[in-house]
C-alpha positions as CSV (number, residue, x, y, z in Angstrom):
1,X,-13.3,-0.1,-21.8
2,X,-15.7,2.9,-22.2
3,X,-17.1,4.0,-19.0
4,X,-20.4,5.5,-18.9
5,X,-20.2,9.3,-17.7
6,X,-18.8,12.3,-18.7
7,X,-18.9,12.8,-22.5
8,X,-20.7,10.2,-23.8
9,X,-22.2,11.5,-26.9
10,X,-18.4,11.4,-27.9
11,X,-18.1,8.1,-27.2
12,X,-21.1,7.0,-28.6
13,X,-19.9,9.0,-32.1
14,X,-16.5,6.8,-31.7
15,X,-17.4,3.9,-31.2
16,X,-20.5,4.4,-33.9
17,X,-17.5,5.4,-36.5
18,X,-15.8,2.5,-35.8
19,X,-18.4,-0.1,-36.1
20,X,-19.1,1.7,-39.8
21,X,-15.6,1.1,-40.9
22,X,-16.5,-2.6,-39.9
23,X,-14.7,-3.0,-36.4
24,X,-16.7,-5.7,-34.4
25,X,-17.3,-5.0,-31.0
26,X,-18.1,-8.7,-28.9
27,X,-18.3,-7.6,-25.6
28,X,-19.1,-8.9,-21.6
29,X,-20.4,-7.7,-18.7
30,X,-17.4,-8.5,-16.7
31,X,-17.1,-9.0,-12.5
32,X,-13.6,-7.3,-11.4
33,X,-13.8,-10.0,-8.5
34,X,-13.3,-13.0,-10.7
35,X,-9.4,-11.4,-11.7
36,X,-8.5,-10.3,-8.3
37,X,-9.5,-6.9,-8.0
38,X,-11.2,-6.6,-4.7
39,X,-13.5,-4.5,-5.3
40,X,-17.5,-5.1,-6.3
41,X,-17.8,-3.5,-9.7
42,X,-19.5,-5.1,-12.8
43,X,-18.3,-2.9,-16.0
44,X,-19.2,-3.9,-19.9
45,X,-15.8,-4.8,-21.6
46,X,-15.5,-4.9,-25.2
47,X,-13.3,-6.1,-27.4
48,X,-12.7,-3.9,-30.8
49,X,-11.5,-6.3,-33.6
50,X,-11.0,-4.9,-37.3
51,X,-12.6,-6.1,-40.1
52,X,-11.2,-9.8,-41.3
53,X,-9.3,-10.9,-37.5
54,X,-10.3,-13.7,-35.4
55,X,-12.7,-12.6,-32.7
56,X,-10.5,-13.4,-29.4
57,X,-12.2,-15.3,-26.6
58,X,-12.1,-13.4,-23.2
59,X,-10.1,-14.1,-20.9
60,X,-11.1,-16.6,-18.5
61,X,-11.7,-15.6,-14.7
62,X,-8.2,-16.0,-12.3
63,X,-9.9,-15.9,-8.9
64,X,-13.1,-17.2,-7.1
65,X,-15.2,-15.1,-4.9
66,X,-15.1,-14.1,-1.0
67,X,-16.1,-17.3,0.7
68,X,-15.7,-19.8,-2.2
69,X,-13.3,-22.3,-3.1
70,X,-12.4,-23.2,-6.7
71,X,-10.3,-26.0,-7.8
72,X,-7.7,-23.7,-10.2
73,X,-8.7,-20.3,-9.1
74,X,-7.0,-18.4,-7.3
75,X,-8.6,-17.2,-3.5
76,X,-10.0,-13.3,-3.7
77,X,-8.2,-11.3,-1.3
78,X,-9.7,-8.7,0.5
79,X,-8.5,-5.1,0.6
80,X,-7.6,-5.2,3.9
81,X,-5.3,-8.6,3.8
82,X,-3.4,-7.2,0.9
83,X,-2.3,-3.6,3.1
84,X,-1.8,-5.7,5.7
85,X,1.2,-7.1,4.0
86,X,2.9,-3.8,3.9
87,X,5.7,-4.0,6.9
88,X,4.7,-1.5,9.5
89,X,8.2,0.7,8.9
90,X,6.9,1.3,5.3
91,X,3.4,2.4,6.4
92,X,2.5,5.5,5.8
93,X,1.6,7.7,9.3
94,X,1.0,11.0,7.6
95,X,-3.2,12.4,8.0
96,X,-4.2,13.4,5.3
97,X,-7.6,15.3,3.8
98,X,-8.5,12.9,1.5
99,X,-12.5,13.2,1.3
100,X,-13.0,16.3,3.0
């Protein structure tokens, strides 16, 4: 996955070199949500396949979104009910300065 950002003249040169030495790129916008990442983030996914190999299908979606029910997905969690799990003796009671 290349991220959009910081040095992306680079990345556009690498991937550019590799689509000249015939690499194929299919690629997806892909929602984390639908493989049970709780979070709200879209992100282009690409597959790199050489020259001569199948093109692989993408992998199909594990989970269905908050407030839906899918017969064979799997419910999205939230990111509260998964720390919730954590026993309270392992939680963590320490402040920290995270943000500031």
């Amino acid at each position: 996955m290349i991220r959009v950002g910081k040095n992306l003249r680079r990345k556009n040169e690498l991937f550019n070199k590799l689509v000249e030495t015939g690499v194929t790129f299919p690629w997806r916008q892909v929602v984390f949500q639908d493989y049970g990442v709780a979070v709200k983030r879209r992100r282009v996914v690409g597959l790199g396949v050489a020259p001569g190999e199948r093109i692989p299908q993408f992998p199909k979606r594990t989970h269905c979104r908050y407030g839906k029910k899918v017969p064979g997905l799997s419910p999205l969690e939230t990111p509260y009910e998964i720390l919730k799990r954590i026993p309270q003796d392992e939680r963590s009671t320490k402040k920290t300065n995270f943000g500031k």
